[in-house]
Biopython code that builds the backbone (N, CA, C, O; Angstrom):
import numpy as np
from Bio.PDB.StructureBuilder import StructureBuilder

atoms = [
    (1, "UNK", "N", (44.379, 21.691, 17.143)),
    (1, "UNK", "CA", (43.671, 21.153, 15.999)),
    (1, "UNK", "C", (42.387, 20.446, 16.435)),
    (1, "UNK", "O", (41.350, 20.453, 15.772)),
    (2, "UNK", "N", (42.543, 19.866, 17.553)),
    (2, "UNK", "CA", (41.203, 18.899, 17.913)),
    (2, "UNK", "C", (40.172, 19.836, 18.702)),
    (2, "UNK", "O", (39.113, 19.406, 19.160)),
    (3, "UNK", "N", (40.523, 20.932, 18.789)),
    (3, "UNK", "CA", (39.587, 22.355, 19.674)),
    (3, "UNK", "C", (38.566, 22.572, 18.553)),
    (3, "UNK", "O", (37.348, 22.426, 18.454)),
    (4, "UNK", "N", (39.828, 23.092, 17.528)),
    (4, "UNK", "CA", (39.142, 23.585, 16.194)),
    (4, "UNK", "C", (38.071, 22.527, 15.261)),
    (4, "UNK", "O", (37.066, 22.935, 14.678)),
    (5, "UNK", "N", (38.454, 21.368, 15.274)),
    (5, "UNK", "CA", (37.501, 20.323, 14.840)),
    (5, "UNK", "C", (36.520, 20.382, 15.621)),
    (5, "UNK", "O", (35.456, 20.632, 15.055)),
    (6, "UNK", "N", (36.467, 20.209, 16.992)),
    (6, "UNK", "CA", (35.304, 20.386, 17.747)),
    (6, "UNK", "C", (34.407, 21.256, 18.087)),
    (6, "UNK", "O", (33.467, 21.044, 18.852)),
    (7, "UNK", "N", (34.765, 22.670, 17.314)),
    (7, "UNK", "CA", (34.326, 23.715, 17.414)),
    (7, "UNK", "C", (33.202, 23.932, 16.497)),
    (7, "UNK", "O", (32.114, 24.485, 16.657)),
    (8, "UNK", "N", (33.895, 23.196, 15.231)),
    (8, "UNK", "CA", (33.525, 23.544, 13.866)),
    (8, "UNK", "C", (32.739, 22.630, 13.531)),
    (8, "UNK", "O", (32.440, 22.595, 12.337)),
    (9, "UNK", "N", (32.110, 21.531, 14.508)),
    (9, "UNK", "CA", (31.310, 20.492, 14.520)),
    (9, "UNK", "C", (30.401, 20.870, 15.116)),
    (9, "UNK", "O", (29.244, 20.845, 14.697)),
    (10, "UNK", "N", (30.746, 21.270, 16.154)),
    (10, "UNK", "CA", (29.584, 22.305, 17.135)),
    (10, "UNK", "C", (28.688, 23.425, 16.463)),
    (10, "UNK", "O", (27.470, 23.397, 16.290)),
    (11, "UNK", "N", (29.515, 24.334, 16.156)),
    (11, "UNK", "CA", (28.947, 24.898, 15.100)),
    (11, "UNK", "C", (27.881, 24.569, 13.813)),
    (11, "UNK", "O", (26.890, 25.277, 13.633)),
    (12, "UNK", "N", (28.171, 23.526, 13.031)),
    (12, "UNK", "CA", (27.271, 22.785, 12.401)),
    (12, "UNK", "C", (26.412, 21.802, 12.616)),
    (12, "UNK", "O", (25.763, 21.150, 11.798)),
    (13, "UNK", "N", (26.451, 21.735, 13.820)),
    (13, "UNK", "CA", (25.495, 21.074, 14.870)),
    (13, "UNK", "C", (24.291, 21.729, 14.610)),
    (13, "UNK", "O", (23.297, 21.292, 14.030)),
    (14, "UNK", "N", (24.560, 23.190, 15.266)),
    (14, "UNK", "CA", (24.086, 24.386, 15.432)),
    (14, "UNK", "C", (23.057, 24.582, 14.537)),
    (14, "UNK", "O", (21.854, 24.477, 14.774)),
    (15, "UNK", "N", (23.684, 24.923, 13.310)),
    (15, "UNK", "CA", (23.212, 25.612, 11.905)),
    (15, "UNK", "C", (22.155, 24.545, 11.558)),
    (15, "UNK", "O", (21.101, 24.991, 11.106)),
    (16, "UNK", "N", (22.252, 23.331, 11.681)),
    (16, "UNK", "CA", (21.514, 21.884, 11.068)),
    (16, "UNK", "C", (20.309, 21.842, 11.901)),
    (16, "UNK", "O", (19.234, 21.503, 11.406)),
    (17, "UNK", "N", (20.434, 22.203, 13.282)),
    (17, "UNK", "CA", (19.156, 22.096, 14.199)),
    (17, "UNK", "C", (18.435, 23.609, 13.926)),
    (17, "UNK", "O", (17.236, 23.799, 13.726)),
    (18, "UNK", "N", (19.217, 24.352, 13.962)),
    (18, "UNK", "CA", (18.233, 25.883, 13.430)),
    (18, "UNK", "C", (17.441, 25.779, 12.452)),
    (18, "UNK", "O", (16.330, 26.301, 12.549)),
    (19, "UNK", "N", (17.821, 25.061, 11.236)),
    (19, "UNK", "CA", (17.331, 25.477, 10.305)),
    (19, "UNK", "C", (15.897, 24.243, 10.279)),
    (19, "UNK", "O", (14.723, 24.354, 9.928)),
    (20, "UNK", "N", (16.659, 23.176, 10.797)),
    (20, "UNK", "CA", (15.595, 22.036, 10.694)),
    (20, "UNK", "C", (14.608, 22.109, 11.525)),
    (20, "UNK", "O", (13.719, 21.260, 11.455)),
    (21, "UNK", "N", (14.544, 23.308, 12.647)),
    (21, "UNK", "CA", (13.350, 23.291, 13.485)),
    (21, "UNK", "C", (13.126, 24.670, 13.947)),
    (21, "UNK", "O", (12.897, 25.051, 15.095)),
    (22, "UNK", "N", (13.270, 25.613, 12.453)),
    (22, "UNK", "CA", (13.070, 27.033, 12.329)),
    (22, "UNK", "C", (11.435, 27.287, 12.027)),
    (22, "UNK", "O", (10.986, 28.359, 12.432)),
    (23, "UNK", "N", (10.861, 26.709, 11.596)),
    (23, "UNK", "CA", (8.995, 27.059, 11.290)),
    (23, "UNK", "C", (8.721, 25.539, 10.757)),
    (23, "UNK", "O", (9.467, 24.900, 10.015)),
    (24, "UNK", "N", (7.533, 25.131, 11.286)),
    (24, "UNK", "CA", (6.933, 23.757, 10.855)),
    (24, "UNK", "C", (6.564, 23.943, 9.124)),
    (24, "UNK", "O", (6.485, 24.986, 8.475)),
    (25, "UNK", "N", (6.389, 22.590, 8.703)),
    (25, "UNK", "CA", (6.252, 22.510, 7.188)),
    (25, "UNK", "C", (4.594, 22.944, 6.841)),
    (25, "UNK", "O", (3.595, 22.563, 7.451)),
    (26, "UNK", "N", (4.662, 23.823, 5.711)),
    (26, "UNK", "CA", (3.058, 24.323, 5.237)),
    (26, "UNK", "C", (2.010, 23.431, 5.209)),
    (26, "UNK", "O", (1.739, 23.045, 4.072)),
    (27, "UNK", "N", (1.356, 22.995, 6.066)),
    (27, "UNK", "CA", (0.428, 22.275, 5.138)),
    (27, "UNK", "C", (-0.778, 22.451, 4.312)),
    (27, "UNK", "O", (-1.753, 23.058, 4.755)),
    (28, "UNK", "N", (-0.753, 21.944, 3.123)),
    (28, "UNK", "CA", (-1.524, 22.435, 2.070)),
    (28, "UNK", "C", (-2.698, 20.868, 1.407)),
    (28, "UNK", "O", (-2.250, 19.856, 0.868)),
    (29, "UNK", "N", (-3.858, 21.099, 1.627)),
    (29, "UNK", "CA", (-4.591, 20.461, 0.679)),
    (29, "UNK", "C", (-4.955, 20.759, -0.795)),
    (29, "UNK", "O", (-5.709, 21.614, -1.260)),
    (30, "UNK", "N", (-4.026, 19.586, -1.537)),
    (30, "UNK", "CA", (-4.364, 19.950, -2.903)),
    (30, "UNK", "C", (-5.970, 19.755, -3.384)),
    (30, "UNK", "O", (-6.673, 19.316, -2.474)),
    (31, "UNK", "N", (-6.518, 19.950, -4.381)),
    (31, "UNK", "CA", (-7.458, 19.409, -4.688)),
    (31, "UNK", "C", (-7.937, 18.437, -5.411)),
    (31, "UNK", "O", (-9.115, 18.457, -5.769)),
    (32, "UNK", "N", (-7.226, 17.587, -5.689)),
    (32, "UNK", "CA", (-7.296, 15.751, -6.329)),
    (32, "UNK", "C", (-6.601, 15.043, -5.627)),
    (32, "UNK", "O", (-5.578, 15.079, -4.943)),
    (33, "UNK", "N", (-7.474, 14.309, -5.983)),
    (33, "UNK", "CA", (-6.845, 12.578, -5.152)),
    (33, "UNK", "C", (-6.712, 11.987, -6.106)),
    (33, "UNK", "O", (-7.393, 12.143, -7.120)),
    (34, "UNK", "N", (-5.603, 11.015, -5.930)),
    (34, "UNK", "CA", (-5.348, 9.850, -6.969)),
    (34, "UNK", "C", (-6.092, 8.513, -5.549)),
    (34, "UNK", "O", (-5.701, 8.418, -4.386)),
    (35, "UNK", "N", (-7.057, 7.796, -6.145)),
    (35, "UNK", "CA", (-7.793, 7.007, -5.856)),
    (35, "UNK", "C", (-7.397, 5.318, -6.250)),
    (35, "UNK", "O", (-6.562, 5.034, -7.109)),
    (36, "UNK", "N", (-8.121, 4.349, -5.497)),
    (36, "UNK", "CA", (-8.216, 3.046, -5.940)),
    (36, "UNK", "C", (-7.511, 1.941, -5.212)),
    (36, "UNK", "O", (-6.746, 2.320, -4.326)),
    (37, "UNK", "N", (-7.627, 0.521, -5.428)),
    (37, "UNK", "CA", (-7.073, -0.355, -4.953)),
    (37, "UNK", "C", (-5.167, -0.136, -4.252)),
    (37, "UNK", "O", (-4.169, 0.056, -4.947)),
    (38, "UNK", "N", (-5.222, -0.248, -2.845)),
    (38, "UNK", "CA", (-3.737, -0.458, -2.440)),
    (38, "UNK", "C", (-3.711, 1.427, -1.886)),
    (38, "UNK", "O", (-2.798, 1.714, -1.111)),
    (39, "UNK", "N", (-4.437, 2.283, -2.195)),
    (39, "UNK", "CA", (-4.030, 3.346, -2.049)),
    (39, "UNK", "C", (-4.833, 4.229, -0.645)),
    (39, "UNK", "O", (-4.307, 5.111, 0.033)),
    (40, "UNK", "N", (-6.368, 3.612, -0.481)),
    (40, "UNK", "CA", (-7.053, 3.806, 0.426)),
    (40, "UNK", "C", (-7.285, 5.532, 0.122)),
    (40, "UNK", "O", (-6.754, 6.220, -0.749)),
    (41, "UNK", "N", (-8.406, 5.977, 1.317)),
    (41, "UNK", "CA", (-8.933, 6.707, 1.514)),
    (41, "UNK", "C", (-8.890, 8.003, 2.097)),
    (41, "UNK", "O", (-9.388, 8.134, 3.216)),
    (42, "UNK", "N", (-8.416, 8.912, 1.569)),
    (42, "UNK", "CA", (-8.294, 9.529, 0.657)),
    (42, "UNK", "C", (-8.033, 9.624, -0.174)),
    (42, "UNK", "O", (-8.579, 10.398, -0.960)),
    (43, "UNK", "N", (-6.629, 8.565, -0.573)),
    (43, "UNK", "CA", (-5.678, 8.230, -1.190)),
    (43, "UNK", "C", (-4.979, 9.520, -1.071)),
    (43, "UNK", "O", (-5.207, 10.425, -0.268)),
    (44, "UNK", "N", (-3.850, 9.442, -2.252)),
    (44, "UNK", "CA", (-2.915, 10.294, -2.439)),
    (44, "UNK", "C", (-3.228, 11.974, -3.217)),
    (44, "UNK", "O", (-3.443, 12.333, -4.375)),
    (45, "UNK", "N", (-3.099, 12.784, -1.723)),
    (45, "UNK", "CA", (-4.060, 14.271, -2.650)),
    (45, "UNK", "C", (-2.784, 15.068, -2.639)),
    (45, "UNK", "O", (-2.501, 15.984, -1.868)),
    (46, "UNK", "N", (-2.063, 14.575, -3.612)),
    (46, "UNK", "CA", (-1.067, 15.625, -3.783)),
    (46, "UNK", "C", (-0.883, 16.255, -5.546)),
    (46, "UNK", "O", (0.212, 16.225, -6.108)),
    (47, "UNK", "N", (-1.906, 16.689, -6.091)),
    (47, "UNK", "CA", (-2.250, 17.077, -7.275)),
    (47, "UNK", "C", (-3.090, 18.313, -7.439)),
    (47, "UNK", "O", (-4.224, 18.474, -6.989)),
    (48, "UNK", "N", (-2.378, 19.166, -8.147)),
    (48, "UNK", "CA", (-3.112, 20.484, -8.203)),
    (48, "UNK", "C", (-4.000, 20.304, -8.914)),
    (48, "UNK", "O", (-5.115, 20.416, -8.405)),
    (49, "UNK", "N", (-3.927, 20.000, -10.183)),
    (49, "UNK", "CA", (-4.922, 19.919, -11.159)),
    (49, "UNK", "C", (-5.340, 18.466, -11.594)),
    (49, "UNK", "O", (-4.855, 17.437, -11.125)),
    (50, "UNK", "N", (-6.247, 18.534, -12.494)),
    (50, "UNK", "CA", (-6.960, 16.931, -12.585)),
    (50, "UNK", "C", (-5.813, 16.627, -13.549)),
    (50, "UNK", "O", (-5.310, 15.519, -13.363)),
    (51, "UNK", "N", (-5.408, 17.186, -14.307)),
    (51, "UNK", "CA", (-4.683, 16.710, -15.715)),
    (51, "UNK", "C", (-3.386, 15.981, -15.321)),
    (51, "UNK", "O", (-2.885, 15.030, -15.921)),
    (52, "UNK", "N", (-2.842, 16.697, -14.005)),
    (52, "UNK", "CA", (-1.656, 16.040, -13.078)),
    (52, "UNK", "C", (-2.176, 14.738, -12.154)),
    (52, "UNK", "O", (-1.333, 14.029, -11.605)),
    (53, "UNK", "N", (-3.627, 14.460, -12.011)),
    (53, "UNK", "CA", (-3.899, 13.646, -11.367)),
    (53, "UNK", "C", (-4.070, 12.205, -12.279)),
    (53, "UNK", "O", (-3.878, 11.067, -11.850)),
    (54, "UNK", "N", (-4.475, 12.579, -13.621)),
    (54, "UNK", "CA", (-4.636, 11.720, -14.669)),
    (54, "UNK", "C", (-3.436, 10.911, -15.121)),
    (54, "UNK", "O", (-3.500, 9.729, -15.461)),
    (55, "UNK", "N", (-2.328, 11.657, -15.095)),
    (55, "UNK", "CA", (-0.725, 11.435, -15.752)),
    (55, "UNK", "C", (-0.438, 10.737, -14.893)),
    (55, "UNK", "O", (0.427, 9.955, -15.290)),
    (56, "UNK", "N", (-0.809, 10.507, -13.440)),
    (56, "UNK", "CA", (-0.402, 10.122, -12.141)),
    (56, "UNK", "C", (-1.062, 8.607, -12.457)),
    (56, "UNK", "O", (-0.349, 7.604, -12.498)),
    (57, "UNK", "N", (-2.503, 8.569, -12.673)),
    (57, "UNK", "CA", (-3.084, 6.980, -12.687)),
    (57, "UNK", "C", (-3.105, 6.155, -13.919)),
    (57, "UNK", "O", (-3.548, 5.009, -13.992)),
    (58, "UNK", "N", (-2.301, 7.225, -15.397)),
    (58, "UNK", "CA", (-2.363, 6.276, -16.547)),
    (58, "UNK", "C", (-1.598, 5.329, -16.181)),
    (58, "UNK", "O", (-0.461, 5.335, -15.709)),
    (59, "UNK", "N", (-2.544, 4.246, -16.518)),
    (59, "UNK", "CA", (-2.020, 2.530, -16.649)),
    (59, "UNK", "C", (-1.682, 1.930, -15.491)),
    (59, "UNK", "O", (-1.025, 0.891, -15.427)),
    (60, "UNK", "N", (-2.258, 2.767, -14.227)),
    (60, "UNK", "CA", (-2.133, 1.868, -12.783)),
    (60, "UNK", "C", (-3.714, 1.155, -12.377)),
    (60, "UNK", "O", (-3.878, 0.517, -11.337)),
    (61, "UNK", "N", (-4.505, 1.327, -13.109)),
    (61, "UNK", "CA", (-5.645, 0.923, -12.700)),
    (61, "UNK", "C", (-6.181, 1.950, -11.644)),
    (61, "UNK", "O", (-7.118, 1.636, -10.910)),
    (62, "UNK", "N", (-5.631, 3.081, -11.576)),
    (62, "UNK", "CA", (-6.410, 3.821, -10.323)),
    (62, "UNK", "C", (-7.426, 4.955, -11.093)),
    (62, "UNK", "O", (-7.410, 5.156, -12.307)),
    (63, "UNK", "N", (-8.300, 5.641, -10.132)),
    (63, "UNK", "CA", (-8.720, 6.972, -10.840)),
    (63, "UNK", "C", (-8.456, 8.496, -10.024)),
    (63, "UNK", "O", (-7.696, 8.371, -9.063)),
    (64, "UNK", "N", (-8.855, 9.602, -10.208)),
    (64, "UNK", "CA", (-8.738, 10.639, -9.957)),
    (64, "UNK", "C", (-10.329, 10.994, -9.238)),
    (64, "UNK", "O", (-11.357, 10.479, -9.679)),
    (65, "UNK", "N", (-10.312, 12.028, -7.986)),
    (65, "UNK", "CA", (-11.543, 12.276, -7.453)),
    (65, "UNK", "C", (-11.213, 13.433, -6.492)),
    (65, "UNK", "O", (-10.284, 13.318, -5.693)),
    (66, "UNK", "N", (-11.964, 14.545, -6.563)),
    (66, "UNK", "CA", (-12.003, 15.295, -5.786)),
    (66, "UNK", "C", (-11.701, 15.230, -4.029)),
    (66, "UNK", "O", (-12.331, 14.570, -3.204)),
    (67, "UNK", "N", (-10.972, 15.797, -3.883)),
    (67, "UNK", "CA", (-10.192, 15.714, -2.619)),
    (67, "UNK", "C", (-11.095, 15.928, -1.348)),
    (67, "UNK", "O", (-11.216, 17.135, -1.142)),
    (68, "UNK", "N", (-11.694, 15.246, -0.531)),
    (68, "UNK", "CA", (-13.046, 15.525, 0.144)),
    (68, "UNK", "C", (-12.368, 16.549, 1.634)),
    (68, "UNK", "O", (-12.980, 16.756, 2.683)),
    (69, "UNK", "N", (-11.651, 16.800, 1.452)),
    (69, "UNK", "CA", (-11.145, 17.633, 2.432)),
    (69, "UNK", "C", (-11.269, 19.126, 2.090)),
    (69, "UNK", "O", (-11.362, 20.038, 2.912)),
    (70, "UNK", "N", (-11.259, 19.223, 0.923)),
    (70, "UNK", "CA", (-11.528, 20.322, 0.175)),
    (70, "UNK", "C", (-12.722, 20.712, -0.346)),
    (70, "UNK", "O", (-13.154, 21.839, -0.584)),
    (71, "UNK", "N", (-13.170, 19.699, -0.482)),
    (71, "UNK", "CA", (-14.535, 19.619, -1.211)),
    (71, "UNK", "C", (-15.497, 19.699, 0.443)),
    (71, "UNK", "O", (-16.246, 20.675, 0.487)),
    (72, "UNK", "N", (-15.507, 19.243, 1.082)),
    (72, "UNK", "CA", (-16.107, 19.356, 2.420)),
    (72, "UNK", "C", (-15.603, 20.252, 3.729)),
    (72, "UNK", "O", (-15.922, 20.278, 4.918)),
    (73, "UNK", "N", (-15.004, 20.706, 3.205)),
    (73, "UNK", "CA", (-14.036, 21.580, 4.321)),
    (73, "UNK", "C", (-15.346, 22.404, 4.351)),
    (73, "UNK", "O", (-16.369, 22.495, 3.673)),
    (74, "UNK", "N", (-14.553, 23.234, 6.022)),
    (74, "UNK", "CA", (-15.924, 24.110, 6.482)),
    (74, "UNK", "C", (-16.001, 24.978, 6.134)),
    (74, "UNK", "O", (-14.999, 25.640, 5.863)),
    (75, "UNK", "N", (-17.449, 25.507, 5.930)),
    (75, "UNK", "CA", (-17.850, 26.404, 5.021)),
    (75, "UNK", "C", (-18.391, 28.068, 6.321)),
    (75, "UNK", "O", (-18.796, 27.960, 7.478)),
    (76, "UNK", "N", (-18.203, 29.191, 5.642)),
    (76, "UNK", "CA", (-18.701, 30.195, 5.947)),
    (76, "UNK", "C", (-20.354, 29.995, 6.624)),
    (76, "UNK", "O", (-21.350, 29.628, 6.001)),
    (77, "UNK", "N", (-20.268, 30.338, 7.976)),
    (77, "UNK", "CA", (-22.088, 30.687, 8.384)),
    (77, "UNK", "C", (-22.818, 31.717, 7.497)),
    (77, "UNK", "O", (-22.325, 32.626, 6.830)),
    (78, "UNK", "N", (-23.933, 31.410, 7.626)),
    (78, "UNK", "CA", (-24.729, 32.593, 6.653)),
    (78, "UNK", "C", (-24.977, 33.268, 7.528)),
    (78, "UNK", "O", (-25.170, 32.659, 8.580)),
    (79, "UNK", "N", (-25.084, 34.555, 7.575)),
    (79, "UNK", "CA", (-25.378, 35.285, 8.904)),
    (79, "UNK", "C", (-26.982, 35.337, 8.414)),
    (79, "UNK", "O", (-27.396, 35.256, 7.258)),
    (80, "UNK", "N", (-27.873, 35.523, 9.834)),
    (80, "UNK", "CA", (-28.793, 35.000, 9.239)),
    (80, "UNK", "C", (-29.828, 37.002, 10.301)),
    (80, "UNK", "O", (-29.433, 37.670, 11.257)),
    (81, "UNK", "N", (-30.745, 37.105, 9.656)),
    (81, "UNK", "CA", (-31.427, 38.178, 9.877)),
    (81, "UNK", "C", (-33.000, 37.860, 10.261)),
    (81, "UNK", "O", (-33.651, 36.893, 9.867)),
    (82, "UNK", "N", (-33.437, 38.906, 11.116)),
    (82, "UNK", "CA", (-34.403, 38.529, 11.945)),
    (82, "UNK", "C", (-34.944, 39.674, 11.929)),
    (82, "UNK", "O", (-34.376, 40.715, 12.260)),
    (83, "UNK", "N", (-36.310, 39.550, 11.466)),
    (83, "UNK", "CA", (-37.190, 40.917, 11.652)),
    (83, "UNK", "C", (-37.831, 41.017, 12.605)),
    (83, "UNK", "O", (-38.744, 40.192, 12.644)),
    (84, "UNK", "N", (-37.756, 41.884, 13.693)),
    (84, "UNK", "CA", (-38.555, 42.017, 15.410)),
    (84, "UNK", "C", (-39.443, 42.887, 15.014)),
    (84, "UNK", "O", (-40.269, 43.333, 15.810)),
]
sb = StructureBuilder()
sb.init_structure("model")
sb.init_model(0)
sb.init_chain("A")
sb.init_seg("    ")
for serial, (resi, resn, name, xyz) in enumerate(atoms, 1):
    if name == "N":
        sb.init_residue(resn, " ", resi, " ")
    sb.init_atom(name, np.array(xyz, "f"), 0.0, 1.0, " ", f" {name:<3s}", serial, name[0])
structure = sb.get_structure()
């Protein structure tokens, strides 16, 4: 009996570390920030849309602002052409 308990612990040992360190978590920049006092800079950009960012700061005193990670993220080179 105490083989089988220890087996079957082992086992779910197993399964708990596989799964918990099978592919790292997505990371995704939304595009709003919930902004303002206590929340700092960036603040909190976990809002797809502004309308979810709004519902987020009614009646906290905070506001909503474009996510500068997104908004400034790097942009495409222009390929640029040269007449010889």
């Amino acid at each position: 009996m105490r083989n089988a308990m220890l087996a079957l612990l082992a086992l779910s040992a197993a399964t708990v570390a596989t799964a918990a360190g099978s592919s790292p978590a997505a990371a995704y920049d939304y595009p709003y920030c919930l902004q303002g006092r206590g929340i700092g800079i960036p603040g909190d950009c976990s809002y797809a849309s502004y309308e979810q960012c709004l519902a987020a700061a009614s009646g906290r005193a905070l506001y909503c602002n474009i996510n500068p990670r997104v908004a400034f993220g790097q942009q495409q080179r222009m390929r640029i052409y040269r007449d010889y």
